[in-house]
C-alpha positions as CSV (number, residue, x, y, z in Angstrom):
1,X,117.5,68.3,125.7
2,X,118.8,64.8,125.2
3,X,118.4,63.1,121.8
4,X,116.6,60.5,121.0
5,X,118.6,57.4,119.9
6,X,116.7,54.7,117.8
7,X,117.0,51.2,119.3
8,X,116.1,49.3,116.1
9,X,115.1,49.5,112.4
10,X,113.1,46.7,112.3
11,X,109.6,48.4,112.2
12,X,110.4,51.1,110.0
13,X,112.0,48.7,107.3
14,X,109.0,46.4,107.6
15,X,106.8,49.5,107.1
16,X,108.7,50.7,103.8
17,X,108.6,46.8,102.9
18,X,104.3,47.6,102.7
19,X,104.9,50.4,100.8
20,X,107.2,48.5,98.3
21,X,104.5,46.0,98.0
22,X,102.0,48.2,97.4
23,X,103.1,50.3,95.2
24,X,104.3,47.0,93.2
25,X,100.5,46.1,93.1
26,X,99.6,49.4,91.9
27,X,102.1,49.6,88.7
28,X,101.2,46.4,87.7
29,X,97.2,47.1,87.8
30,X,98.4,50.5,86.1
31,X,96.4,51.7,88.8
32,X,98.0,55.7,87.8
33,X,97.4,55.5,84.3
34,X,94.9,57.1,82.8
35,X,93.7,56.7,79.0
36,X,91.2,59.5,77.0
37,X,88.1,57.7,76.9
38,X,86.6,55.7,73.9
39,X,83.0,57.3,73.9
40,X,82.6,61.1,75.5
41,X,81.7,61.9,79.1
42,X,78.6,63.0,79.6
43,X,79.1,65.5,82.2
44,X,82.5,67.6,82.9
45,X,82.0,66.2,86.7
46,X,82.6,63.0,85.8
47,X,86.5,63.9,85.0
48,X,89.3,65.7,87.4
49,X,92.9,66.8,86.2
50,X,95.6,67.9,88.6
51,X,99.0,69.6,88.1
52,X,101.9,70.9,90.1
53,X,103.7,73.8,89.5
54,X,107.0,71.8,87.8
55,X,109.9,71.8,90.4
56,X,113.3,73.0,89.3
57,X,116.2,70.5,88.4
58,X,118.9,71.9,89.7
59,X,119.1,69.5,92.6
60,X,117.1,66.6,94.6
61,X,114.0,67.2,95.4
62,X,113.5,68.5,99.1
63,X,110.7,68.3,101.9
64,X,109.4,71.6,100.8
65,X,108.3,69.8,97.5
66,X,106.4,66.9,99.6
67,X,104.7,69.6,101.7
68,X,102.9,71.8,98.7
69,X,102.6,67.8,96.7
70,X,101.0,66.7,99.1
71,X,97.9,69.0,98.3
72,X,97.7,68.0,95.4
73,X,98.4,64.2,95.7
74,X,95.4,64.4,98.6
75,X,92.8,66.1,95.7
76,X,94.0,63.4,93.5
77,X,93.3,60.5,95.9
78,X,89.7,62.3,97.4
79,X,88.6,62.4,93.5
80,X,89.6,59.0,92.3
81,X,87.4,57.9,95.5
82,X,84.4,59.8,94.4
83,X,84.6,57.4,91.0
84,X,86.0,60.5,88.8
85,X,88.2,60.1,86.0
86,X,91.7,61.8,87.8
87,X,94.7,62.6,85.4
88,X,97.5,63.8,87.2
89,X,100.7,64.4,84.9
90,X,103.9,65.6,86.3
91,X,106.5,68.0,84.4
92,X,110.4,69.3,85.5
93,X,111.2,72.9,85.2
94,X,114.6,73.2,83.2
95,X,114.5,76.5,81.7
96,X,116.0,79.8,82.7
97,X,119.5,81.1,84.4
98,X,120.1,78.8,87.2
99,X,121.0,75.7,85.3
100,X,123.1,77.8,83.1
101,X,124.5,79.8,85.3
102,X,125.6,77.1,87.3
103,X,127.1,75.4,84.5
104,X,128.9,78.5,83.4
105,X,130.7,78.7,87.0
106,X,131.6,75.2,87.2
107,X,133.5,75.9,83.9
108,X,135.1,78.7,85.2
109,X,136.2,77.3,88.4
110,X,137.7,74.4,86.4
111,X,139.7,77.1,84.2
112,X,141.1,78.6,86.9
113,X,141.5,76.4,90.1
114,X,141.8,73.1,87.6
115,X,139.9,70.0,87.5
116,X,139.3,69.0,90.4
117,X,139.6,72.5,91.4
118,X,142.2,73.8,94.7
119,X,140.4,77.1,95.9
120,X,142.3,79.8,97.8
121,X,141.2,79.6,101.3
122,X,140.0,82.5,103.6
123,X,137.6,84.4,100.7
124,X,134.7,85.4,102.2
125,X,131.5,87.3,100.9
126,X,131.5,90.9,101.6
127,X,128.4,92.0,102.9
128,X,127.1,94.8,100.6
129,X,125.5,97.7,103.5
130,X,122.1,98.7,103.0
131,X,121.1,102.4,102.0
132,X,118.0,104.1,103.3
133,X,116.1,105.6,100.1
134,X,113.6,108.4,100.3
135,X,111.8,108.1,97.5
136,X,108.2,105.9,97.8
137,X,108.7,102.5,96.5
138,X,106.1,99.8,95.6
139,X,105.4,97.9,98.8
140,X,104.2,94.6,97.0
141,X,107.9,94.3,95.9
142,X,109.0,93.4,99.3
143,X,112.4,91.3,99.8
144,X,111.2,87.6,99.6
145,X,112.4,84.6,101.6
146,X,114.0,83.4,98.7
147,X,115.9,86.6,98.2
148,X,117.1,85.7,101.8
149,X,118.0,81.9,101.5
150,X,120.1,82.4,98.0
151,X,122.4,86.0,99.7
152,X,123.9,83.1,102.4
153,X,128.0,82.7,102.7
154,X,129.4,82.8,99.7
155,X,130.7,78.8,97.9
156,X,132.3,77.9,95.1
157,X,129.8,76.1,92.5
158,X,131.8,72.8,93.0
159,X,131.7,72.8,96.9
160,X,127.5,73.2,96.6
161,X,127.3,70.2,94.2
162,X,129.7,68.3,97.0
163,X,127.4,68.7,99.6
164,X,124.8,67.1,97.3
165,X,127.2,63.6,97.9
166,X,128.7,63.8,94.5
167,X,132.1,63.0,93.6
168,X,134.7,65.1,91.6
169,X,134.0,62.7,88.3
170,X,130.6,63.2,88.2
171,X,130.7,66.7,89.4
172,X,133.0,67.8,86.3
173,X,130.2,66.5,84.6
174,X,127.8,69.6,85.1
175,X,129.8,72.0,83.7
176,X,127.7,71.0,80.5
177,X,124.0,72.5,81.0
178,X,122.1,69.3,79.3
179,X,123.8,66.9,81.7
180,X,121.4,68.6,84.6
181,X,118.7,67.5,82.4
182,X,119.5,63.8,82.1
183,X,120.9,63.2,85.6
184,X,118.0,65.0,88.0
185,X,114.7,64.2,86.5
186,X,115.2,60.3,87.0
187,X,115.9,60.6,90.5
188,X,112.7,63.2,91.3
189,X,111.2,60.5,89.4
190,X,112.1,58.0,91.9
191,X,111.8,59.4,95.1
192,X,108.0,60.6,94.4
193,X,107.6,57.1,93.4
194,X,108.7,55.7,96.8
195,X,106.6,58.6,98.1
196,X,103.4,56.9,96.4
197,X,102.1,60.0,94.1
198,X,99.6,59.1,91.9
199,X,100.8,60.4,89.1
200,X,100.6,59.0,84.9
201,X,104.4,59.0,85.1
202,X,103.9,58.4,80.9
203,X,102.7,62.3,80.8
204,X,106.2,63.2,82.5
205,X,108.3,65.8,81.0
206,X,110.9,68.2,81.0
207,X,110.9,71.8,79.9
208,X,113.0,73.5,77.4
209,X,113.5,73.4,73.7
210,X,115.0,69.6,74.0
211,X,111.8,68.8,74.6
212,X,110.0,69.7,70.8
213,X,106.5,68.6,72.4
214,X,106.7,71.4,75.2
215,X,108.6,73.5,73.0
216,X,106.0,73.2,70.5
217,X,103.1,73.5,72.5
218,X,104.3,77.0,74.3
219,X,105.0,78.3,70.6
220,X,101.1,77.6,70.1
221,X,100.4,78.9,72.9
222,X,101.7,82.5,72.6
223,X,101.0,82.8,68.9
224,X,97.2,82.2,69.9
225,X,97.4,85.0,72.2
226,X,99.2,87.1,69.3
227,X,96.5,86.0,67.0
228,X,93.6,87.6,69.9
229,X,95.5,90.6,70.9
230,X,96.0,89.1,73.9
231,X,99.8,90.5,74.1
232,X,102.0,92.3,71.9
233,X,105.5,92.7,70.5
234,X,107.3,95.8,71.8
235,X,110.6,96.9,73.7
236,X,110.5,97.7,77.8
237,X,113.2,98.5,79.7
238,X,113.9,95.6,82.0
239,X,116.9,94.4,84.3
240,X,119.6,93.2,82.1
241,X,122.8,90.5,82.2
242,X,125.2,91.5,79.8
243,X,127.0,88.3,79.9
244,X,123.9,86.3,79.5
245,X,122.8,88.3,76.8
246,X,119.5,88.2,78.6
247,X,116.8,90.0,81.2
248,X,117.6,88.8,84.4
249,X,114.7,88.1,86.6
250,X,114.3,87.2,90.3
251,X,115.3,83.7,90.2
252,X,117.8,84.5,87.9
253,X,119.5,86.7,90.5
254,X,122.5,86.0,93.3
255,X,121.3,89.1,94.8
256,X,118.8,92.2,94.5
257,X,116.0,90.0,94.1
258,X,113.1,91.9,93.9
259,X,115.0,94.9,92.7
260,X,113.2,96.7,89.2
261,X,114.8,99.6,87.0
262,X,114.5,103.2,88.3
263,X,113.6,106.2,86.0
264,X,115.2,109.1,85.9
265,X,115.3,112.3,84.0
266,X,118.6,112.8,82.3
267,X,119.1,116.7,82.7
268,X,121.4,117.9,80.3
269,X,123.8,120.8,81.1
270,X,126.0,122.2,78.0
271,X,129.9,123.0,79.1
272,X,130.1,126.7,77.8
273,X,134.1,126.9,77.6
274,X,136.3,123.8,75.7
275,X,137.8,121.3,77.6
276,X,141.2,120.4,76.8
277,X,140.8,117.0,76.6
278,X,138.1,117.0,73.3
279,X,137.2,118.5,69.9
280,X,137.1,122.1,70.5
281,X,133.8,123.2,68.4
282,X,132.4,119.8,70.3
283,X,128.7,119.7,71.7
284,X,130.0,118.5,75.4
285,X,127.0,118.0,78.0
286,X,127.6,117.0,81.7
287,X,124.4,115.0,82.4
288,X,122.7,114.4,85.5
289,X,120.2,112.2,86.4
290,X,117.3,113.5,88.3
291,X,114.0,112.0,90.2
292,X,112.7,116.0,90.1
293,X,113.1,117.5,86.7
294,X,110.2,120.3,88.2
295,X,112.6,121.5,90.5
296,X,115.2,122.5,87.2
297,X,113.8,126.3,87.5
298,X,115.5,126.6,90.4
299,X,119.0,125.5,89.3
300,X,122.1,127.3,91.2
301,X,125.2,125.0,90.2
302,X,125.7,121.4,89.6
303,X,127.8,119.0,92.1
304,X,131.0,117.1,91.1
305,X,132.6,114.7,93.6
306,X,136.5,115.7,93.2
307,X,137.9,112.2,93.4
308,X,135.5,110.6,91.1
309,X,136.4,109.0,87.7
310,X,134.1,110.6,84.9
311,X,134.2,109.4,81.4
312,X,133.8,111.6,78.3
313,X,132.0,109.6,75.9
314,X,130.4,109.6,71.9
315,X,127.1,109.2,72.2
316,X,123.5,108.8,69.6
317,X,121.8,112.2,69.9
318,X,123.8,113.9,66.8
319,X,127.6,115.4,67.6
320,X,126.6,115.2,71.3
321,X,129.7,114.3,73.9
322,X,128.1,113.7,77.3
323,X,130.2,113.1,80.9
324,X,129.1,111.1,83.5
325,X,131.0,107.3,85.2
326,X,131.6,104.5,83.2
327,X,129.0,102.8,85.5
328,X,126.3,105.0,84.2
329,X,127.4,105.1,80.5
330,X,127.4,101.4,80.4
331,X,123.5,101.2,81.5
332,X,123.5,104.0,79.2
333,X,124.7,101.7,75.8
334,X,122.0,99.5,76.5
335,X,119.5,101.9,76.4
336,X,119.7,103.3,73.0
337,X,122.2,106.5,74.0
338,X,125.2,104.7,72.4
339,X,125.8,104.7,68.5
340,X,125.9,100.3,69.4
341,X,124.5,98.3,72.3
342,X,127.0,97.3,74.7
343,X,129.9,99.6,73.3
344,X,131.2,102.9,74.6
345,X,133.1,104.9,72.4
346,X,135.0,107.0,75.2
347,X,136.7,110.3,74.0
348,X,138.4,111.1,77.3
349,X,138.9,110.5,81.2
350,X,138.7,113.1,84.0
351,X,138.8,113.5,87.5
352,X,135.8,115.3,89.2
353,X,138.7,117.7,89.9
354,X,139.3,118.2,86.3
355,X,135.6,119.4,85.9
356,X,134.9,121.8,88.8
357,X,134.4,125.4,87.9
358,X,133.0,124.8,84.6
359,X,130.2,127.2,83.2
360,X,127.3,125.2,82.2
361,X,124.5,126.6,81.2
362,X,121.1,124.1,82.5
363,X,117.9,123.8,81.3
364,X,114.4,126.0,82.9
365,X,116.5,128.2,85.6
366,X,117.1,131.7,85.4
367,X,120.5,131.6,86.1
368,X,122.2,132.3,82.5
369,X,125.4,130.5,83.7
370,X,126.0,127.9,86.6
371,X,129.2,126.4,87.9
372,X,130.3,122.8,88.4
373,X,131.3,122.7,92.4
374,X,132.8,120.7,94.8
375,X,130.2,117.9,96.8
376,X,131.3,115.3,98.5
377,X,128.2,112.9,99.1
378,X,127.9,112.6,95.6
379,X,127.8,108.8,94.8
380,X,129.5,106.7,92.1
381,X,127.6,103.8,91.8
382,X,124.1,105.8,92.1
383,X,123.1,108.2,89.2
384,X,125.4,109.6,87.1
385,X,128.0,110.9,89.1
386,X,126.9,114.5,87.9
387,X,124.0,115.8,90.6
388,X,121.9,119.0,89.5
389,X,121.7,121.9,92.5
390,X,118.1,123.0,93.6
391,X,119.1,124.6,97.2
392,X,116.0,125.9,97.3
393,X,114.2,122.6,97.4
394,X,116.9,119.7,98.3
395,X,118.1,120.3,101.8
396,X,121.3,118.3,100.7
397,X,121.7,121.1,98.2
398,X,121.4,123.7,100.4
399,X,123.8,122.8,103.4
400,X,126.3,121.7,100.0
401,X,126.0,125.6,99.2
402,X,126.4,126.9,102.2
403,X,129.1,125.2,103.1
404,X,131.1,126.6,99.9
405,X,129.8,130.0,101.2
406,X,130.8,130.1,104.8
407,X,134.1,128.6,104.1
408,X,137.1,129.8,101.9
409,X,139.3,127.3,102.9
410,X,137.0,124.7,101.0
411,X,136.8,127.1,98.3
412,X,140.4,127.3,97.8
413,X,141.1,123.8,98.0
414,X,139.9,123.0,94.9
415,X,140.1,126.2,92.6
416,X,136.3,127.7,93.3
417,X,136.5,131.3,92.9
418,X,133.9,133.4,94.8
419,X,132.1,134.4,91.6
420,X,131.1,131.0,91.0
421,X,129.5,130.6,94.6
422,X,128.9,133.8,96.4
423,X,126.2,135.6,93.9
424,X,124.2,132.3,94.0
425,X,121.5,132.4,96.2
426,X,118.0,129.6,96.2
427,X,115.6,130.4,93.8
428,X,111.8,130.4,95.1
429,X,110.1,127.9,92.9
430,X,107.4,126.1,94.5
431,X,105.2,126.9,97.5
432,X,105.0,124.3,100.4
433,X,102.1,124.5,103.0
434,X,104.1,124.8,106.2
435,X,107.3,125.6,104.4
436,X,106.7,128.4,102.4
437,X,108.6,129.3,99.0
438,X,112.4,127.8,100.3
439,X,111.3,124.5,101.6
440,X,115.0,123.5,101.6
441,X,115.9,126.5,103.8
442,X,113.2,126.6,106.1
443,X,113.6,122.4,106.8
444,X,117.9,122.7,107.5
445,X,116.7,125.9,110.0
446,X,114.0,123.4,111.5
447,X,116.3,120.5,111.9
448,X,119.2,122.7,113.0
449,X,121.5,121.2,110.5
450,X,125.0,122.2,111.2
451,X,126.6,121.2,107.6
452,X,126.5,118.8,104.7
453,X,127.8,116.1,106.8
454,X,125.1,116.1,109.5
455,X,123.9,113.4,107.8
456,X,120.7,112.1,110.0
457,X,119.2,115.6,109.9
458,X,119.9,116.2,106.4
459,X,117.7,112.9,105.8
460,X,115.0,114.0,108.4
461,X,114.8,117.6,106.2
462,X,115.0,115.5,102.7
463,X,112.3,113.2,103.4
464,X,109.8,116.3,104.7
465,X,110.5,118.3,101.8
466,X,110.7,115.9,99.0
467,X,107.1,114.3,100.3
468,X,105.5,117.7,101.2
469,X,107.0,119.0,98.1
470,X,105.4,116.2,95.5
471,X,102.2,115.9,97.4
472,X,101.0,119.8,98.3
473,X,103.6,121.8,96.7
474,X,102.2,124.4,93.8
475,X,104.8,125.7,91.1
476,X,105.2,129.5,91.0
477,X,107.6,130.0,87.9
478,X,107.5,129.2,84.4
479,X,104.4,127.9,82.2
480,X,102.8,125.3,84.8
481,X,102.8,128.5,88.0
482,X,99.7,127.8,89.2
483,X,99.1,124.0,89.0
484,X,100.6,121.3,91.7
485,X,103.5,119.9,91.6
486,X,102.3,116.1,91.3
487,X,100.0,117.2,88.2
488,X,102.9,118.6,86.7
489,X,105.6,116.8,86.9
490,X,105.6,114.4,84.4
491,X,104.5,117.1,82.0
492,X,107.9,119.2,82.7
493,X,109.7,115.7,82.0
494,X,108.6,115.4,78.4
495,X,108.3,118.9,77.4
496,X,112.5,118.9,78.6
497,X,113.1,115.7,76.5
498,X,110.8,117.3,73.3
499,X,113.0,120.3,73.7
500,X,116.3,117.9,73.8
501,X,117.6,119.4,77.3
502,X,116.6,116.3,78.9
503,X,116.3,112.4,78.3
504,X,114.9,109.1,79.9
505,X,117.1,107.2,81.6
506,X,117.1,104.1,83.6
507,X,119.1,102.0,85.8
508,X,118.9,99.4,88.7
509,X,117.1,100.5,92.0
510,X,119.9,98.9,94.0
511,X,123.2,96.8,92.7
512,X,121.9,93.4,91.0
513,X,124.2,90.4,90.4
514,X,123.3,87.7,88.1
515,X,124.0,84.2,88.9
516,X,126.5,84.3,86.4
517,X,128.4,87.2,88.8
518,X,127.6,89.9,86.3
519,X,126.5,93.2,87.6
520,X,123.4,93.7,86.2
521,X,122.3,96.8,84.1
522,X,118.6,98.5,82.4
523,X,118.8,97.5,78.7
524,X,116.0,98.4,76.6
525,X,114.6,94.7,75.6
526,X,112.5,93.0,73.0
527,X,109.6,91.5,75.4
């Protein structure tokens, strides 16, 4: 299609001469300003205030903002003609991360790349894959258009304020957060000027506490909703920047926006034999971190990935030494489960090698002993590294189990000796409609999985007996037989963490980075 060229300028500038003229007239019949009246109104009707949700300064204002404005602006106008009293004040979002954060990586670039910075050339943004997840998530939580816009091709801080026409001078200037406060506002100011808003432009204002008016009047307002039990003071556990020393919410977020903490049950299996590396009368627990602590009657084993860095670490429960990653002890110490936040007092380092053949003895199953084996789906950066066995309920379990069975060769390769595998056999736990008393089994027969690597069957089988499972599944063991599984369940969970087999434990749904670049933990927060 061919473009458009435009042969002149003339009408347009005599048009935006009007609107100079105009809006000229109405500042100097203060045509926007509007004063609290001497005597009172009679009648509520007689008065009409507008407001805008406060756009954020961390750039120029855009044609998005004029689109939702210009709602408002029309009520403003449409009222004002009806003879009503219209007050229409304007404020500038200035709080939160993405000022600060994008402060804090102007700094950095400066430290390392100088001032005005030379970046490397050909860095690129990996794109992080996503991952299929069985378990039922909240579908208002949704990934958001502006989860989308901000996960674009990765820049450096100081090529973004570029493209906004600024030069390296002024740039280096925005490395300090208040200068984002004195340089934006003025020119939103202007260009809804020249857009004609009607707006008291003496009510304007910017948040934050270096404005003591706002400051002071959001202080009133929560301490009037303290004074009416309207909220309360408490601790939650919340998505967390350690660098920021601060929850980070959506906007706060480079990516995983719309991403909240998982629970999990902390299932705590005690290592019956000393390990070389630690105390030898020490209390040493593997923990792993479960979505089905139910299913713990029916525990066979526990799954180690060989090549997998564990940490052995100090932790709060008295003379208690747990193992698990350093990924998972760090959401760990901000969750209470350290002896400080944020520090991890770690005791020793193993390979999942190290660990395989252990004795454990696990919480609920019949089996007096179990043995740390050889898996390897297991996941670093998901859970705790350490995975509980149920092969009688997790298909992934199952085709894990018999692969160690059916094959020698992967026995030998990494020290298992028969006795730890052979006599182990799925426990029947709960009854499945359909599925019977080995859900597991019955699903790998019905999928014709082949082994633990037939990955897109093993899903298939997961997703039909985890579902099934919750939903119609009935326990037939321990104190609950009897009762479904979904009445149950959360029961099990606190009677294991009353009994101190078993604790809660949280971390991120998916990775989350901060704006600051900060991977993103649960912490356990003030609110």
């Amino acid at each position: 299609m061919a473009s458009v060229e435009r042969k002149g300028t003339y009408k347009v500038e005599y048009l935006q001469k009007i609107e100079r003229e105009v809006q000229q007239k109405w500042a100097e019949q203060k045509l926007h300003e509007t004063d609290a009246p001497e005597e009172p109104r009679k009648s509520l009707d007689e008065k009409f205030f507008v407001t805008f949700p406060f756009p954020y300064m961390n750039g120029r204002l855009h044609l998005g903002h004029s689109f939702s404005l210009s709602k408002a602006e029309f009520a403003v106008r449409y009222h004002r003609l009806k003879g009503r009293k219209v007050l229409f004040p304007f404020g500038f979002h200035c709080t939160g991360m993405p000022i600060k954060a994008c402060a804090d990586k102007l700094k950095r670039e400066i430290e390392l790349y100088g001032c005005p910075p030379k970046f490397p050339e050909g860095q690129e943004e990996q794109e992080v894959p996503e991952e299929r997840d069985v378990v039922p998530k909240d579908k208002s939580k949704g990934k958001k258009s502006k989860a989308v816009a901000k996960t674009g091709s990765a820049k450096y801080q100081w090529q973004i304020m570029q493209s906004l026409g600024l030069s390296d001078d002024e740039i280096a200037k925005f490395a300090e957060s208040e200068h984002w406060l004195e340089y934006f506002p003025p020119f939103a100011i202007e260009d809804l000027t020249k857009l004609g808003v009607h707006v008291d432009w003496r009510r304007t204002f910017i948040t934050t506490d270096a404005n003591p008016f706002f400051d002071s009047f959001v202080r009133w307002q929560y301490n009037h909703l303290k004074a009416r039990g309207k909220i309360m003071f408490g601790k939650r556990n919340t998505i967390y920047s350690p660098k920021d020393g601060q929850p980070c919410m959506d906007h706060d977020r480079a990516s995983g926006e719309g991403v909240g903490p998982q629970e999990y049950t902390l299932i705590k299996m005690k290592v019956e034999t000393p390990l070389p590396k630690l105390p030898q009368k020490a209390k040493v627990f593997l923990v792993a971190a479960t979505l089905r602590p139910e299913t713990m009657y029916g525990q066979t084993n526990c799954w180690l990935h060989p090549d997998i860095k564990y940490i052995a670490f100090k932790t709060s429960r008295k003379d208690e030494i747990w193992i698990c990653t350093r990924r998972a002890a760090r959401n760990m110490s901000y969750q209470g489960l350290t002896s400080a936040e944020g520090k991890i007092e770690v005791l020793a380092e193993f390979t999942g090698q190290e660990l395989l053949g252990l004795p454990l003895s696990a919480p609920l199953t019949s089996n007096k002993v179990v043995y740390t084996l050889p898996m390897l789906s297991v996941k670093e950066d998901k859970g705790t590294g350490v995975v509980t066995s149920v092969p009688s309920d997790s298909p992934d379990d199952y085709a894990a189990l018999v692969d160690l069975q059916k094959k020698p060769p992967f026995r030998e390769k990494y020290g298992i000796r028969d006795e730890m595998v052979l006599p182990y056999e799925p426990i029947p736990i709960i009854e499945v409609p359909t599925l019977g008393n080995l859900s597991a089994v019955k699903a790998y027969e019905m999928f014709k999985v082949a082994s633990q690597n037939d990955k897109d069957k093993l899903l298939e089988a997961k997703e039909l007996c985890y579902l099934k499972g919750f939903y119609d599944g009935t326990l037939l063991v321990g104190e609950f037989a009897g009762k479904k599984v979904q009445d149950v369940k959360k029961i099990v969970r606190e009677k294991l963490i009353e009994a101190h087999q078993a604790e809660a434990y949280f971390e991120p749904e998916k990775t989350i980075i901060s704006r600051s670049g900060d991977v993103c933990v649960v912490a356990l927060c003030d609110q």
